[in-house]
N, CA, C and O atoms as a CHARMM CRD file, in Angstrom:
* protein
*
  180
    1    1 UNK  N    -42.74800 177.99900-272.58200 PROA 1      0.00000
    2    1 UNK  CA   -41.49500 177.81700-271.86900 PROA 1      0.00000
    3    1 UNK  C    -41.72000 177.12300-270.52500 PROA 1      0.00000
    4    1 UNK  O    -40.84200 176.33200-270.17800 PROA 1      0.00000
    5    2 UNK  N    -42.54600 177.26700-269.89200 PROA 2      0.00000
    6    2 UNK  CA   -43.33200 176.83300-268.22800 PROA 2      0.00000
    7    2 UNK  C    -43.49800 175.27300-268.46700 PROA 2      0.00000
    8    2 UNK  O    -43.34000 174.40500-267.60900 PROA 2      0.00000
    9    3 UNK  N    -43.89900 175.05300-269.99700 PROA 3      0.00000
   10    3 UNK  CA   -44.43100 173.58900-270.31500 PROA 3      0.00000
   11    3 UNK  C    -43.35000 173.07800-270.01800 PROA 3      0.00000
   12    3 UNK  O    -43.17800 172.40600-269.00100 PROA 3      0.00000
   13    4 UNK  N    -42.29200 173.38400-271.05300 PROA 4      0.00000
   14    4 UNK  CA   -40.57000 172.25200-271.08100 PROA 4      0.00000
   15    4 UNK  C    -40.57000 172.34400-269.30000 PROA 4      0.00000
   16    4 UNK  O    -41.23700 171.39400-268.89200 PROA 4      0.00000
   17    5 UNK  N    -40.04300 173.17200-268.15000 PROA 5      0.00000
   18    5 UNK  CA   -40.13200 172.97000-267.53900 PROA 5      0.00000
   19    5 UNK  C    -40.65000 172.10000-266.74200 PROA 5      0.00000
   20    5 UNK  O    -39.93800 171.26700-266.18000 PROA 5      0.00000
   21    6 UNK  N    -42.24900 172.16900-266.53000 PROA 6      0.00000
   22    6 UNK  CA   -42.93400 171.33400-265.65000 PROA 6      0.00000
   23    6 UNK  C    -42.45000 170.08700-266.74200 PROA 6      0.00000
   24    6 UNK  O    -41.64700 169.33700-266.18800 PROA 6      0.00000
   25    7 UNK  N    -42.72400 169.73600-268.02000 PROA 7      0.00000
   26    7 UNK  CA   -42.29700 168.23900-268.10400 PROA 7      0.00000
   27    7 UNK  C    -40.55300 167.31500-267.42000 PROA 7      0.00000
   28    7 UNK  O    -40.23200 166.12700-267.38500 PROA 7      0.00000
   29    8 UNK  N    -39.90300 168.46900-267.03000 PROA 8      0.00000
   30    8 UNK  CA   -38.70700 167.95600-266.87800 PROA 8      0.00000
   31    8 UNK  C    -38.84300 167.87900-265.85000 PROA 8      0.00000
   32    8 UNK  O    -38.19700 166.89500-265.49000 PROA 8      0.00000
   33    9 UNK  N    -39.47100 168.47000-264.77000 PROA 9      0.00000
   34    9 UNK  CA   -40.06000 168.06600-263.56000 PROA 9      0.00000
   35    9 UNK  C    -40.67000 167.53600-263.10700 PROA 9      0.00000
   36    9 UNK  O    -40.77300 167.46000-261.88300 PROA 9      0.00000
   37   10 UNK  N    -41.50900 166.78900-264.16000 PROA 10     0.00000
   38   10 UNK  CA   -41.73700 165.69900-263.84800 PROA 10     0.00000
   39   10 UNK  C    -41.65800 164.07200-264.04200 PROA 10     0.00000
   40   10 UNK  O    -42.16900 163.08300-263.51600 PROA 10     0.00000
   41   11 UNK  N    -40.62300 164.38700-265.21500 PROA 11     0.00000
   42   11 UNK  CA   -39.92600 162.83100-265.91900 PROA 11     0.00000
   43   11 UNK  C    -38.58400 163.23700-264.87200 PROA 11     0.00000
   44   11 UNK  O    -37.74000 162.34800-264.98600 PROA 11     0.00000
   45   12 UNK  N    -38.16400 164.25400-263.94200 PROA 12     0.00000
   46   12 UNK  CA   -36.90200 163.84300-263.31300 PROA 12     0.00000
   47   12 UNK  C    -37.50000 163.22000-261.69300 PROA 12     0.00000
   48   12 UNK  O    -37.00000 162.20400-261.21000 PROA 12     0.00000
   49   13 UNK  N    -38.57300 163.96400-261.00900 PROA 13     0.00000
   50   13 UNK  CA   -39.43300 162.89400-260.36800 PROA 13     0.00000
   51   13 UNK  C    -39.84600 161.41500-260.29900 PROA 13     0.00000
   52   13 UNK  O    -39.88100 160.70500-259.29500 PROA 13     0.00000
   53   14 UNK  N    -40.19600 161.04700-261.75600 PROA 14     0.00000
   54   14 UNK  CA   -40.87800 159.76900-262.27500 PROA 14     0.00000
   55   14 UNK  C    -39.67100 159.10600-261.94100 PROA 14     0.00000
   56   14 UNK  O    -39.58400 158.08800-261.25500 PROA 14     0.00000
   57   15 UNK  N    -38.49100 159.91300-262.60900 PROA 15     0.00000
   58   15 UNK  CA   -37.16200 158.55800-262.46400 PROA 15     0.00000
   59   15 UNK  C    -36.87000 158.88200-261.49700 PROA 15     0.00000
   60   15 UNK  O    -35.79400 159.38500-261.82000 PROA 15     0.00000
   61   16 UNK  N    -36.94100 159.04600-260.36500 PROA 16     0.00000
   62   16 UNK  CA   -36.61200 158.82900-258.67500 PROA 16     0.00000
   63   16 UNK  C    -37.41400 158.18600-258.63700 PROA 16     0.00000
   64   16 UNK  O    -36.85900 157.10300-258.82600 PROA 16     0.00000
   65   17 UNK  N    -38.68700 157.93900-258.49500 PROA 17     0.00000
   66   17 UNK  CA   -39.88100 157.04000-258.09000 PROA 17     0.00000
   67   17 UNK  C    -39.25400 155.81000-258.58500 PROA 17     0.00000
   68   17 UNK  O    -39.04300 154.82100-257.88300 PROA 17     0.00000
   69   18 UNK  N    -38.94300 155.92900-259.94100 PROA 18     0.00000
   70   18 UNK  CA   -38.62200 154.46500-260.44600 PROA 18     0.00000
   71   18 UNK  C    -37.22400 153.87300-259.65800 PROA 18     0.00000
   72   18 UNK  O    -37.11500 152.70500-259.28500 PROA 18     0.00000
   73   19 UNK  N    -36.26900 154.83600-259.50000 PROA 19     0.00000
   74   19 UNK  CA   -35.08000 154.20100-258.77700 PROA 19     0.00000
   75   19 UNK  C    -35.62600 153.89900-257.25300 PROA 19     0.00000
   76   19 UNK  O    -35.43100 152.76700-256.81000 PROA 19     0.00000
   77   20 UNK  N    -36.17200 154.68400-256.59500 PROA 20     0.00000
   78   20 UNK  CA   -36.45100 154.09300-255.25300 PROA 20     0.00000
   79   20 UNK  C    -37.25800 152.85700-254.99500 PROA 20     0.00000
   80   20 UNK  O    -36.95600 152.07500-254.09300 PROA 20     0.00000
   81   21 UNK  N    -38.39500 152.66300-255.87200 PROA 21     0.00000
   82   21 UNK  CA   -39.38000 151.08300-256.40800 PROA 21     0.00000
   83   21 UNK  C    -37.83800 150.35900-255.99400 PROA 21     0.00000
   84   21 UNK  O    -37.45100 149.97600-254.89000 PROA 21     0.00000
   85   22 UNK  N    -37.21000 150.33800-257.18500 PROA 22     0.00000
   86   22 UNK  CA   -36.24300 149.22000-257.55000 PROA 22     0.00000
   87   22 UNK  C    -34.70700 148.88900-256.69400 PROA 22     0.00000
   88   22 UNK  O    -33.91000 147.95800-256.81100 PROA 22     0.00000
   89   23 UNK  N    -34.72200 150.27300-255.68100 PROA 23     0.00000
   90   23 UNK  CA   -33.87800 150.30200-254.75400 PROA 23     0.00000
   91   23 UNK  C    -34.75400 149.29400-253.38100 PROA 23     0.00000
   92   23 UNK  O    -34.14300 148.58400-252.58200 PROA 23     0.00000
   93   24 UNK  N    -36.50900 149.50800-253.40700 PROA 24     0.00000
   94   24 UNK  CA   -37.08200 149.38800-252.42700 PROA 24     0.00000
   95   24 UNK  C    -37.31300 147.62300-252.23400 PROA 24     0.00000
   96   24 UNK  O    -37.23400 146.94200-251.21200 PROA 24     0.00000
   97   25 UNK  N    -37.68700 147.14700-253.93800 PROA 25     0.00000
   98   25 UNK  CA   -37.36900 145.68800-254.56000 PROA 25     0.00000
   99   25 UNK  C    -36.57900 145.03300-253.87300 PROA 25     0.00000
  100   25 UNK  O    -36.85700 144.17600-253.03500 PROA 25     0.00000
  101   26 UNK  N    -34.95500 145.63400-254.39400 PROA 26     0.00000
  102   26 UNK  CA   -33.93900 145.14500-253.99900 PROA 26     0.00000
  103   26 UNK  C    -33.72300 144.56800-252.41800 PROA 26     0.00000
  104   26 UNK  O    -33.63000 143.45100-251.91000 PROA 26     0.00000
  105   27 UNK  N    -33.70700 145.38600-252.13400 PROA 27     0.00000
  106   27 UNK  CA   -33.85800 145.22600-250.20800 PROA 27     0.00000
  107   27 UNK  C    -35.14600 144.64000-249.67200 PROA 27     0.00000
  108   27 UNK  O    -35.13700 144.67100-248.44200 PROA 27     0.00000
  109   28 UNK  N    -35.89300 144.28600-250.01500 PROA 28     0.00000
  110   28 UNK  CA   -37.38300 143.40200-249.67900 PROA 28     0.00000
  111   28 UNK  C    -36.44300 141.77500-250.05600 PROA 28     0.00000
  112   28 UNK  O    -36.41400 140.86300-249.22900 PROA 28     0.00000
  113   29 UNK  N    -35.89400 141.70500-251.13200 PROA 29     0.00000
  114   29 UNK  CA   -35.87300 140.25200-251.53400 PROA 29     0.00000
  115   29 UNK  C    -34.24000 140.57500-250.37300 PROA 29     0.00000
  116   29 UNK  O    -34.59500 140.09400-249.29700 PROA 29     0.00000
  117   30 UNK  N    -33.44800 140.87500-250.26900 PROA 30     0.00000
  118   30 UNK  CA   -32.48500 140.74300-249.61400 PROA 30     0.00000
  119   30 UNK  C    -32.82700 140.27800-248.13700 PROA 30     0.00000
  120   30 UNK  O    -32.30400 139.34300-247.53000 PROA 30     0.00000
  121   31 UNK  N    -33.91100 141.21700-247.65000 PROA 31     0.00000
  122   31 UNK  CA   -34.65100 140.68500-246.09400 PROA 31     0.00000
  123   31 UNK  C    -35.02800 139.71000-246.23600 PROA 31     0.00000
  124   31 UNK  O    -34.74000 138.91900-245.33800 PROA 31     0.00000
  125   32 UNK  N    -35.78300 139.23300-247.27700 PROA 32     0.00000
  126   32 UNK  CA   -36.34700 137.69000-247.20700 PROA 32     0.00000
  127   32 UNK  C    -35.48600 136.90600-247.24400 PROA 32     0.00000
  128   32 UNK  O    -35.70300 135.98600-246.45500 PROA 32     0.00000
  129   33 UNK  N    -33.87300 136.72800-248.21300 PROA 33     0.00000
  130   33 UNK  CA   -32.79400 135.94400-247.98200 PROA 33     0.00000
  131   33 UNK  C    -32.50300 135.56700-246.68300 PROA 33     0.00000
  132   33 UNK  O    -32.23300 134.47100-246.19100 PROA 33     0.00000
  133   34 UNK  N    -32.63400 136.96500-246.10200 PROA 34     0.00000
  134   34 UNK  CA   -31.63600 137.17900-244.41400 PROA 34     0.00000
  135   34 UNK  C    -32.94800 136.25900-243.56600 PROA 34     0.00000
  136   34 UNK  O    -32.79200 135.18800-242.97900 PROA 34     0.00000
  137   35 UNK  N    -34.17500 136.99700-243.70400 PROA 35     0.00000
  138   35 UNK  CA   -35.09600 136.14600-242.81300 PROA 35     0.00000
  139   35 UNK  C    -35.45700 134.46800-242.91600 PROA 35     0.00000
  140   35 UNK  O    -35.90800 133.75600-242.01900 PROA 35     0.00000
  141   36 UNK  N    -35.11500 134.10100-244.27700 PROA 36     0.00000
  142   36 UNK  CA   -34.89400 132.69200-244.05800 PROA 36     0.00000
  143   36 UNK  C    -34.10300 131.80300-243.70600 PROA 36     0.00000
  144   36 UNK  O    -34.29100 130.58700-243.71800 PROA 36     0.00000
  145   37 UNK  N    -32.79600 132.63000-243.24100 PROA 37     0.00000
  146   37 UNK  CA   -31.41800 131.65700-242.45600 PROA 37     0.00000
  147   37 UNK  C    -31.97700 131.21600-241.72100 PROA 37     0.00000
  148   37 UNK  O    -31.58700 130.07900-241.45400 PROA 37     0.00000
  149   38 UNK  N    -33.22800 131.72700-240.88500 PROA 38     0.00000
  150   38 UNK  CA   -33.31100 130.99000-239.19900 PROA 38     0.00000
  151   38 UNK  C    -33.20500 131.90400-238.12300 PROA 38     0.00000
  152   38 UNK  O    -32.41100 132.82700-238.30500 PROA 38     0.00000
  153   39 UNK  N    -33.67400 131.87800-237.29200 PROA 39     0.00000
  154   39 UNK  CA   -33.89200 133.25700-236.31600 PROA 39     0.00000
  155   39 UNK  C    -32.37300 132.47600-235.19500 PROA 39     0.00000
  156   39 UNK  O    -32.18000 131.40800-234.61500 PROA 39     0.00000
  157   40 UNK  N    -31.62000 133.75200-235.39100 PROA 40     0.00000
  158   40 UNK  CA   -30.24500 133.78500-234.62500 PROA 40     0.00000
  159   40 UNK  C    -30.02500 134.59400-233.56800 PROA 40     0.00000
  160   40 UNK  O    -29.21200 135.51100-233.68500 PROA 40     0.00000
  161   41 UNK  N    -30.48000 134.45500-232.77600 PROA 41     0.00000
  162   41 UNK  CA   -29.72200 135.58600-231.75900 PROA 41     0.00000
  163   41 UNK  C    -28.83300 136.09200-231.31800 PROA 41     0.00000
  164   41 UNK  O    -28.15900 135.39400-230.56100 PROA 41     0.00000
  165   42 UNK  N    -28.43200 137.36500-231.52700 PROA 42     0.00000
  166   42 UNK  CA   -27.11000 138.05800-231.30300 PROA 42     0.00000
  167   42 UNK  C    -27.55900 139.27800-230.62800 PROA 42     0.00000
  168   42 UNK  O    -28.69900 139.73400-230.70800 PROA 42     0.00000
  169   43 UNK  N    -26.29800 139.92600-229.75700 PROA 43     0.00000
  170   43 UNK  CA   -26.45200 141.27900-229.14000 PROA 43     0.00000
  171   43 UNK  C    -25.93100 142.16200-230.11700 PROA 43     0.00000
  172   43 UNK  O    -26.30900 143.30900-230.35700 PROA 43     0.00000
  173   44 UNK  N    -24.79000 141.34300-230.79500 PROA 44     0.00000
  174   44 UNK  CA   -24.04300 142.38900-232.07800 PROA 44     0.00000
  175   44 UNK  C    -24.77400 141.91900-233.49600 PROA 44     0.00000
  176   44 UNK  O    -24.89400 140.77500-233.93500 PROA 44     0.00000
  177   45 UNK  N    -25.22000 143.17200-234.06600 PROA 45     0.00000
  178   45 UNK  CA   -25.97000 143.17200-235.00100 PROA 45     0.00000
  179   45 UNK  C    -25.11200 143.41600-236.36900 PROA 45     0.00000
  180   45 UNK  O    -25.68400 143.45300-237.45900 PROA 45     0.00000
């Protein structure tokens, strides 16, 4: 019974790891979009 447990605890872990990777992906290539406009200076962000 301890087994089913720990496996569901740890395939519900694995898929957070995997959503945050692909959340973490996402926003890396989005900064690189933003960082290649050209350096702009603003006070309002």
């Amino acid at each position: 019974m301890s087994e089913f447990y720990y496996t569901r605890r740890i395939r519900a872990i694995a898929e957070r790891t995997t959503k945050l990777i692909e959340d973490g992906n996402k926003l890396e290539k989005q900064l690189q979009i933003e960082s290649s406009k050209g350096s702009r200076f603003s006070f309002f962000l």
